[in-house]
Structures are given as structure tokens and as C-alpha cells.
py3Dmol code that shows the C-alpha trace and the ligand (Angstrom):
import py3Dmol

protein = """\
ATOM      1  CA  UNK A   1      19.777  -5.190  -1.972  1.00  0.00           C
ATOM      2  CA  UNK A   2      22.645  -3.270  -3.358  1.00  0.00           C
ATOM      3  CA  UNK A   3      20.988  -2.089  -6.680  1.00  0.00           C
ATOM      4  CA  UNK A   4      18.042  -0.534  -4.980  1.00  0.00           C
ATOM      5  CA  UNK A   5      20.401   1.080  -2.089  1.00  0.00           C
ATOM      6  CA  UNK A   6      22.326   2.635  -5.022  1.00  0.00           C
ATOM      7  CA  UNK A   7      19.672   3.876  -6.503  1.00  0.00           C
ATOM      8  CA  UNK A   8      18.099   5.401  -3.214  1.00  0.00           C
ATOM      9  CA  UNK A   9      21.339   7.561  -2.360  1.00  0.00           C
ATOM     10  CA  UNK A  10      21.122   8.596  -6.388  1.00  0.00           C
ATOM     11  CA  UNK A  11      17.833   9.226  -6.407  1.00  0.00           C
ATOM     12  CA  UNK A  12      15.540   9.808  -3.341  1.00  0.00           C
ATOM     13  CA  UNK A  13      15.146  12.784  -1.861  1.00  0.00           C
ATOM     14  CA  UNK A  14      15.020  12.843   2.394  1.00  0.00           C
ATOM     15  CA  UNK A  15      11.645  15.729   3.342  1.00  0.00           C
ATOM     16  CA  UNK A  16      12.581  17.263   6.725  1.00  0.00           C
ATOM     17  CA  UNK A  17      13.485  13.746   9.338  1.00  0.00           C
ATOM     18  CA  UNK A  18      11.524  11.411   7.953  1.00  0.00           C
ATOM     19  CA  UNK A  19       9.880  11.240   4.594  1.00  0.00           C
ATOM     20  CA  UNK A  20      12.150   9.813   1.985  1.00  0.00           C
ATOM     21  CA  UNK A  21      10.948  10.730  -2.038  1.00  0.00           C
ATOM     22  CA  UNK A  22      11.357   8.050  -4.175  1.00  0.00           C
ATOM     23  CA  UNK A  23       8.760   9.517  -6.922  1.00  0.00           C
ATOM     24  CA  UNK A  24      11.702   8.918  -9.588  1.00  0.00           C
ATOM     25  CA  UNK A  25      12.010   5.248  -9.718  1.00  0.00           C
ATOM     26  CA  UNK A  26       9.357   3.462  -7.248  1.00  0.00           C
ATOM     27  CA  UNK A  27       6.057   6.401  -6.478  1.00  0.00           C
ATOM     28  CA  UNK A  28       5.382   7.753  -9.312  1.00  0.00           C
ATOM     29  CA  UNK A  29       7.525   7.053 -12.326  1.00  0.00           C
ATOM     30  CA  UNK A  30       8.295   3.090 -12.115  1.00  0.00           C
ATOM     31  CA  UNK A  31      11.820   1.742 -13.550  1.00  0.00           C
ATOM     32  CA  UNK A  32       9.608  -1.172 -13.972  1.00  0.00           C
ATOM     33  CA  UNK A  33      13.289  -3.080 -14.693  1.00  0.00           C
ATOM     34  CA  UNK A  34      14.510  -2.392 -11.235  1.00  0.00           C
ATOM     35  CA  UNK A  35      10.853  -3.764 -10.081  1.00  0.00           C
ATOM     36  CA  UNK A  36      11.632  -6.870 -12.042  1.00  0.00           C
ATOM     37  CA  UNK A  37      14.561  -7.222  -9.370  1.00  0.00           C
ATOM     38  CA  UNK A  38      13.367  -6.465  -6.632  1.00  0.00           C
ATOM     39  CA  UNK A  39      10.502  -9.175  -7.507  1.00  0.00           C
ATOM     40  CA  UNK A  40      13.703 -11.666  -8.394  1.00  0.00           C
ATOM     41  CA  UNK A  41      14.985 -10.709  -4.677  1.00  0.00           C
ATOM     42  CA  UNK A  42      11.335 -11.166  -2.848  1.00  0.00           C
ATOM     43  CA  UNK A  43      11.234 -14.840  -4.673  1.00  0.00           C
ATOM     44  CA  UNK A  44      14.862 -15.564  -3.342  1.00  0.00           C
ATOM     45  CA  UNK A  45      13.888 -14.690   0.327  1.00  0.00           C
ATOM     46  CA  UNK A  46      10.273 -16.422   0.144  1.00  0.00           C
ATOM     47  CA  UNK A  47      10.797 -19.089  -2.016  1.00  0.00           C
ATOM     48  CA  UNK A  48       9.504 -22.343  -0.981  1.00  0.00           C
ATOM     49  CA  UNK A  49       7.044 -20.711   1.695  1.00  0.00           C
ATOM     50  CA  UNK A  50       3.817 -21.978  -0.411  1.00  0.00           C
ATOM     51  CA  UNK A  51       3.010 -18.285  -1.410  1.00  0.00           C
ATOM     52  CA  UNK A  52      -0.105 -18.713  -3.880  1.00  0.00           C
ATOM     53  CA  UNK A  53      -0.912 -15.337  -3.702  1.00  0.00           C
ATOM     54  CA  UNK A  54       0.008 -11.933  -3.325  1.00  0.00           C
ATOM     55  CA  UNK A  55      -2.100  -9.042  -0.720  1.00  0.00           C
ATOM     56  CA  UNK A  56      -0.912  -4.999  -0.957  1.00  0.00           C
ATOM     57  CA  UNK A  57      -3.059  -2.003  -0.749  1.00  0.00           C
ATOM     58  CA  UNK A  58      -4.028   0.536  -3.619  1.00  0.00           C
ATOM     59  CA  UNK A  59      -2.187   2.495  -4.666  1.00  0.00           C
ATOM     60  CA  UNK A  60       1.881   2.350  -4.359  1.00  0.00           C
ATOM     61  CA  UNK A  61       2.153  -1.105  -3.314  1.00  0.00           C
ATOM     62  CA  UNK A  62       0.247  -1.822  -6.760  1.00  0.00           C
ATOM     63  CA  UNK A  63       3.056  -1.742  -9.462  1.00  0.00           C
ATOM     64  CA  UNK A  64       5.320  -3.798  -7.101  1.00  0.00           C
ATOM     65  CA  UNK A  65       3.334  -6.446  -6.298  1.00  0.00           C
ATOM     66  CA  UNK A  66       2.200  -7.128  -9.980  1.00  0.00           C
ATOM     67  CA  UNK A  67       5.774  -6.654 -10.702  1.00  0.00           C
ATOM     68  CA  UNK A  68       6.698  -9.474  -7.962  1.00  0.00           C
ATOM     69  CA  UNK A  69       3.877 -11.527  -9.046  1.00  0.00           C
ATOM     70  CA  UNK A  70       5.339 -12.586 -12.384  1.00  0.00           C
ATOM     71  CA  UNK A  71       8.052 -14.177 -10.585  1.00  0.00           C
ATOM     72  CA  UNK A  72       6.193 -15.982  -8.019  1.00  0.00           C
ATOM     73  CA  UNK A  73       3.581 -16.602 -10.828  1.00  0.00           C
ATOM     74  CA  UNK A  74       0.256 -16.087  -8.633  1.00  0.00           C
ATOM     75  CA  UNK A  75      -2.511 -13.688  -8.743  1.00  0.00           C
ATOM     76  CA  UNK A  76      -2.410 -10.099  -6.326  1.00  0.00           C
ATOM     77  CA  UNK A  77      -4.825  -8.514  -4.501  1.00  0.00           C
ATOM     78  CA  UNK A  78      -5.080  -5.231  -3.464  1.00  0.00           C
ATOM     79  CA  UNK A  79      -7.113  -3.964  -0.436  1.00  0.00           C
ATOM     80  CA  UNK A  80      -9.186  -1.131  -1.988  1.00  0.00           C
ATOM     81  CA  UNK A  81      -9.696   1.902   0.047  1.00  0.00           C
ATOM     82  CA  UNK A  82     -13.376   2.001   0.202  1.00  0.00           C
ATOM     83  CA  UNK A  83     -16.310   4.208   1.792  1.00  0.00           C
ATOM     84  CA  UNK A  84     -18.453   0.875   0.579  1.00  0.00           C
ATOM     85  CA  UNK A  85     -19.980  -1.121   3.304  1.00  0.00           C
ATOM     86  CA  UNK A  86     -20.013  -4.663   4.550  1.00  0.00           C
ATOM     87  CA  UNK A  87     -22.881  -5.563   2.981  1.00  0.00           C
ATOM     88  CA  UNK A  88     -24.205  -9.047   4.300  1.00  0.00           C
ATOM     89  CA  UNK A  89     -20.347  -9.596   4.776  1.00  0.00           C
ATOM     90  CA  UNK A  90     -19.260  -9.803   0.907  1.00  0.00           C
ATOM     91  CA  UNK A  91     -16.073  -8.440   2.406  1.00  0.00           C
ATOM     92  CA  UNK A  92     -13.286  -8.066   4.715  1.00  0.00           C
ATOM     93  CA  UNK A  93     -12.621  -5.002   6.457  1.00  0.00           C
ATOM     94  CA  UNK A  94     -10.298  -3.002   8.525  1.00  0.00           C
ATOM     95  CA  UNK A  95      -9.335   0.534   9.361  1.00  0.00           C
ATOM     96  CA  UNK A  96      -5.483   2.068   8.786  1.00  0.00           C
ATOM     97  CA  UNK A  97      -4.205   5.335   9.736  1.00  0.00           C
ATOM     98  CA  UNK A  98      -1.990   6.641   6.357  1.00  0.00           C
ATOM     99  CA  UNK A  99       1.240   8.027   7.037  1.00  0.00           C
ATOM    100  CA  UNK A 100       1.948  10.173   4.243  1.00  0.00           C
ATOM    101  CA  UNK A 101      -1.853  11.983   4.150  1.00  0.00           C
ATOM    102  CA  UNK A 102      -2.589  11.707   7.913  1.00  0.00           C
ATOM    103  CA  UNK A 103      -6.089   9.981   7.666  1.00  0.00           C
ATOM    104  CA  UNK A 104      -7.580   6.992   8.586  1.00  0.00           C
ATOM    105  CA  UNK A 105      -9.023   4.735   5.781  1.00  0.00           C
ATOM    106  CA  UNK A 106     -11.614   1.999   5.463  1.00  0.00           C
ATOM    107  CA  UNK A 107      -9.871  -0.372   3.780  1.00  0.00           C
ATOM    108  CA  UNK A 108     -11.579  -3.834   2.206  1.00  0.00           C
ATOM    109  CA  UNK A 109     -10.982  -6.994   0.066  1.00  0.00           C
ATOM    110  CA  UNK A 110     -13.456  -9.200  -0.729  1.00  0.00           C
ATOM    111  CA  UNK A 111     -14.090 -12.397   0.907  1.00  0.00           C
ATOM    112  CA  UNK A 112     -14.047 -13.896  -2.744  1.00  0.00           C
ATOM    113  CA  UNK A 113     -10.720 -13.312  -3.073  1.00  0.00           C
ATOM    114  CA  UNK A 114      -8.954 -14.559   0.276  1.00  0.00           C
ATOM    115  CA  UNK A 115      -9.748 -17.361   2.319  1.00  0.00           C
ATOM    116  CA  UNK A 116      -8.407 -20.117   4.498  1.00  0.00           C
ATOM    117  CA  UNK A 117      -7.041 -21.917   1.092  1.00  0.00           C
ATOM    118  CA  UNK A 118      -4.203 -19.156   0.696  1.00  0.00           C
ATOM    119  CA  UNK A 119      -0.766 -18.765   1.854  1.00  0.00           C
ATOM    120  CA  UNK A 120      -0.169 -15.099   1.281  1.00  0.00           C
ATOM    121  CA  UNK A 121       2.706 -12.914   0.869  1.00  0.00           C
ATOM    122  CA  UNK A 122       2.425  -9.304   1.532  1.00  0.00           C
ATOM    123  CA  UNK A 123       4.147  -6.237  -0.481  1.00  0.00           C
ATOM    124  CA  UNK A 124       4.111  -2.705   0.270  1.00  0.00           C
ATOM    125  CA  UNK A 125       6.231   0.179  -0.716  1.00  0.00           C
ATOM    126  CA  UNK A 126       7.453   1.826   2.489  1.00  0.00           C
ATOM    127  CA  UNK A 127       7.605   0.523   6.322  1.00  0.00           C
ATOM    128  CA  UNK A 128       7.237   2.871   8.782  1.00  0.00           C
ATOM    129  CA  UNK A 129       4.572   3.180  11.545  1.00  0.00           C
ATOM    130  CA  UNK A 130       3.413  -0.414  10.346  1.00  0.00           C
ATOM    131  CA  UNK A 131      -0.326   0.734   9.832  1.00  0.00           C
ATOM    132  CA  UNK A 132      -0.631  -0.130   6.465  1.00  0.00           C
ATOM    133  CA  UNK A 133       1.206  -4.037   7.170  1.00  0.00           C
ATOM    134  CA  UNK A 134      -1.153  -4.494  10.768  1.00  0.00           C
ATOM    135  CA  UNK A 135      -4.200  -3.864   8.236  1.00  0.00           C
ATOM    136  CA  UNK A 136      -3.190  -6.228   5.755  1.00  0.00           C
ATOM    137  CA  UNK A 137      -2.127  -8.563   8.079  1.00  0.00           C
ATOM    138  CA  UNK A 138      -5.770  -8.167  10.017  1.00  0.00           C
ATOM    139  CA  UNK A 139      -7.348  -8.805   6.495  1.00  0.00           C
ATOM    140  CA  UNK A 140      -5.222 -12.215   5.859  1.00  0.00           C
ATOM    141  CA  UNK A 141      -6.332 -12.996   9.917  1.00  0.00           C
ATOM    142  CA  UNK A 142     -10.346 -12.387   8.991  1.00  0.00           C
ATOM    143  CA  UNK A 143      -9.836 -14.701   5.740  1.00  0.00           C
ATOM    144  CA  UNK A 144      -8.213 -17.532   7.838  1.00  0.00           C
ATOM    145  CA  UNK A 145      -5.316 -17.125   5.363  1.00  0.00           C
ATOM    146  CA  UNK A 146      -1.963 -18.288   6.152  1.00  0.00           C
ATOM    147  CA  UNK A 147       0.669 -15.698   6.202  1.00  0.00           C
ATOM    148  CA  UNK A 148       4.334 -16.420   4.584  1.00  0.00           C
ATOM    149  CA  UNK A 149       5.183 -12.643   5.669  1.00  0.00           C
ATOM    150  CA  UNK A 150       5.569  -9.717   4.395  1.00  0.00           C
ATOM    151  CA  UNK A 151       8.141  -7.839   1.650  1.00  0.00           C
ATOM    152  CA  UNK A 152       8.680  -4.273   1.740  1.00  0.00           C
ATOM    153  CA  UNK A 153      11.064  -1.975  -0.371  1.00  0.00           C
ATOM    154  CA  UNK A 154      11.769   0.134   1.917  1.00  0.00           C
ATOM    155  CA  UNK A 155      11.814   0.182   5.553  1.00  0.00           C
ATOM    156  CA  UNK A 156      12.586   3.095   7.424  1.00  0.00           C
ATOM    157  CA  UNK A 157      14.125   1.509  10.807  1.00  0.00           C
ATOM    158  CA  UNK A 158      14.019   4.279  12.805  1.00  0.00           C
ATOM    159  CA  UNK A 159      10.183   4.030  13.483  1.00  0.00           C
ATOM    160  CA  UNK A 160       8.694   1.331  15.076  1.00  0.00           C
ATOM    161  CA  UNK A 161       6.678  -0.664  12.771  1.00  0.00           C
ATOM    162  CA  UNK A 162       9.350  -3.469  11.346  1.00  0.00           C
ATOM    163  CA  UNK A 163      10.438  -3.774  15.372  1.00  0.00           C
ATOM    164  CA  UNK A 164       6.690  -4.476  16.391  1.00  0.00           C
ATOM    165  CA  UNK A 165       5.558  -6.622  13.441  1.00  0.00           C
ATOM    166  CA  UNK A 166       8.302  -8.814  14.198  1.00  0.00           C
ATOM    167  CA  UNK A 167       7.676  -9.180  17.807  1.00  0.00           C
ATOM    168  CA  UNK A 168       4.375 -10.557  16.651  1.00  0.00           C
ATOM    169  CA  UNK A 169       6.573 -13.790  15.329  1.00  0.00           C
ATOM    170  CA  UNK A 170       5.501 -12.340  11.438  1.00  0.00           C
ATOM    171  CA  UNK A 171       8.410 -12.692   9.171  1.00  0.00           C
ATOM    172  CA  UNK A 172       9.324  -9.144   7.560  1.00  0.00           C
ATOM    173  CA  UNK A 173      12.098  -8.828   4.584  1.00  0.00           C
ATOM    174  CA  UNK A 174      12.723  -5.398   3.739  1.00  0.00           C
ATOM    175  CA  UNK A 175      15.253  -4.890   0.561  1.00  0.00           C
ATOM    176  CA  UNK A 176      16.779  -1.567   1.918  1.00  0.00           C
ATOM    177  CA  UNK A 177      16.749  -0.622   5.417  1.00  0.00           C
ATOM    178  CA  UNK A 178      17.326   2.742   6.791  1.00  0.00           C
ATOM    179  CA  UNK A 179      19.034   3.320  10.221  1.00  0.00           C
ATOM    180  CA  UNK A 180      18.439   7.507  10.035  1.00  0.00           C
ATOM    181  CA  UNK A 181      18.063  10.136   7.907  1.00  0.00           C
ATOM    182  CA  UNK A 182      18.383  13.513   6.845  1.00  0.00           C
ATOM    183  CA  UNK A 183      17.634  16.396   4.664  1.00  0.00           C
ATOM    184  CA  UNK A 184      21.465  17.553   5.191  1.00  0.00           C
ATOM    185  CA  UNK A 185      23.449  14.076   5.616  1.00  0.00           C
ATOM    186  CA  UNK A 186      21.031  12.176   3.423  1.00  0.00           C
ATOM    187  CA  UNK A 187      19.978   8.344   4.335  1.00  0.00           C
ATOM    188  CA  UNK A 188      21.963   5.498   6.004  1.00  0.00           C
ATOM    189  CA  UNK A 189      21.906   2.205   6.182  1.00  0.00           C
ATOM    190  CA  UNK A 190      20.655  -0.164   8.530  1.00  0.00           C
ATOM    191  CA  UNK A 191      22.971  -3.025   7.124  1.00  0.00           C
TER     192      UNK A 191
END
"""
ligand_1 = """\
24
LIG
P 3.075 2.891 7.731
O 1.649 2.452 7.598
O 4.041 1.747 7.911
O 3.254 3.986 8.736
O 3.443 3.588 6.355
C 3.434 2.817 5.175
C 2.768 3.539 4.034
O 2.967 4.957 4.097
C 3.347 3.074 2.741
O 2.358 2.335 2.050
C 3.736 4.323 1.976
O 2.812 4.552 0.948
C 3.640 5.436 2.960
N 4.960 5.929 3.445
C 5.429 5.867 4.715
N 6.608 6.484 4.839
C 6.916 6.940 3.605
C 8.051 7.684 3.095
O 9.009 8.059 3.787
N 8.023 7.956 1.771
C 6.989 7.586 0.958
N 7.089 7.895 -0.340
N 5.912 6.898 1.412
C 5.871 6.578 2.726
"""
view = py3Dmol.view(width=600, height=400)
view.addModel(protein, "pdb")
view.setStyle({"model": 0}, {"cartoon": {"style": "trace"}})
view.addModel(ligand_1, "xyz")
view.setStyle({"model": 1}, {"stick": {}})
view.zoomTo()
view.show()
């Protein structure tokens, strides 16, 4: 997605080899315009797949999938990251290992919201490692969900998440893909 490329070489700023800031336009303040886009580009690529709802995990993925949601006009979900048990099994749980703080986090959605009636799409900020995806999609397994696949903003293809995720036959669409990147030469493309 040209747009969003453009406004990654304006605007994000590469940390050491491979953390890319985007706190201008997607973490922190949200051009909530460029959103609506990249929601218009996530309908283009899953349109047609059934999609009646929308899973991402609190809190970056938030603001995009809401975003994304007006265009595919369904409700979102968001795992919640949760200390709270599975009481009597109200919910579905899983564990992912965060990227940007280093942890691993219970993360849960409740069985009320997700079950073997949905075709889900999934939205996330960033690919990397693919923790955050693998926990989402082990959530949408647990509900007996179908999955359409997955939409992420950014992927950064040097690490292996996208690679693996794919190899599981799940269909990932990332809008801007990065090949490599650096504090001195910036970020390039993928394609
Ligand atoms: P993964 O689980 O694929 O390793 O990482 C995905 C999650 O980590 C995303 O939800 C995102 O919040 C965060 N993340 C990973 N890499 C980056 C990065 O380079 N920049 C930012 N801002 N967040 C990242």
C-alpha cells in the first residue's frame, strides 16, 4: 500500500535493527484518515471471505481494527490481557510472549463472543516474531471459529513470523512489508 509506505519512510523512526516507531500516525497518535484506508485496503484483499467478525489484541491492534470494522461492517473483539482465570471455562485462553516489553501474557476472550458460527478476520499492528498472530489464531482454534486470515500493517519480513504463519496454510496480507532495516539507511521494502 503506497500511502502507508510513504508515510513510513516520512514518518517512522528505525530503534537500533529492528524496532520501527510509528507512534506518529499508527501507536500512539492515530491519523484515523489513513486508518480509514488501510480498512478500505483490508476489505479489498478479504472481501468475499464471509468475515462476520473481527479478533485483535488490546491495545495497538485496537484503533485499527475498529477502524477496519466500519468497512467490513461487523463487530471486533479484542483478546484482553488478563491475570483473570478460567473460571468454569467462561473463556478462552492462551499465553503470548510480547515483543516490544519482553513478557509473556495471559491473554483471553470470552467464549460469548467467538464460537464455531464465526468466520474471523484478524488485525494487528506489527508482524514480527508471530506471537501475538499464533495466540489469536489459537483463540479462533479453541472457539471452533473459521479463520479468513489475518491483516497486519506492518510486517517486518526479516523475522520469521509472516514465513511460519504461512507455512501453516493461514492466509496473511500485510499492507507494507519490510525486507531490512536500519537506524542509518532507514527501512526497505519487501515489494
Ligand atoms: P510478534 O508477536 O509478531 O513478535 O510482535 C507483534 C506485536 O509486537 C505487535 O502487536 C506490536 O504491538 C509489537 N511490535 C513488534 N515489532 C514492533 C515494532 O517494530 N514496532 C512497534 N511499534 N511494535 C512492534
Amino acid at each position: 500500500m503506497e500511502l502507508l509506505k510513504q508515510r513510513i519512510r516520512r514518518d517512522g523512526i528505525v530503534k537500533g535493527n529492528d524496532v520501527l516507531k510509528v507512534d506518529g500516525f499508527l501507536n500512539h497518535q492515530m491519523d484515523v484518515a489513513l486508518f480509514e484506508e488501510i480498512g478500505r485496503e483490508f476489505l479489498r484483499r478479504f472481501e468475499g471471505c464471509g468475515v462476520n467478525k473481527i479478533l485483535t489484541i488490546e491495545a495497538s491492534g485496537i484503533g485499527i481494527a475498529c477502524i477496519t470494522a466500519q468497512s467490513f461492517h461487523c463487530p471486533v473483539v479484542f483478546a484482553k490481557k488478563s491475570q483473570t482465570k478460567n473460571i468454569a471455562g467462561q473463556v478462552y485462553s492462551t499465553k503470548v510472549e510480547s515483543f516490544t516489553h519482553g513478557r509473556v501474557y495471559d491473554v483471553m476472550v470470552s467464549r460469548q463472543y467467538l464460537g464455531p458460527e464465526d468466520t474471523v478476520l484478524i488485525i494487528d499492528d506489527f508482524l514480527a516474531n508471530g506471537a501475538a498472530l499464533e495466540g489469536l489464531i489459537h483463540l479462533v482454534e479453541q472457539a471452533g471459529a473459521r479463520l479468513a486470515g489475518a491483516g497486519v500493517v506492518i510486517e517486518k519480513a526479516f523475522q520469521p513470523g509472516g514465513g511460519r504463519i504461512r507455512a501453516r496454510g493461514i492466509r496473511v496480507e500485510a499492507l507494507a512489508r519490510i525486507k531490512s532495516m536500519s537506524e542509518e539507511k532507514g527501512v526497505e521494502f519487501a515489494d
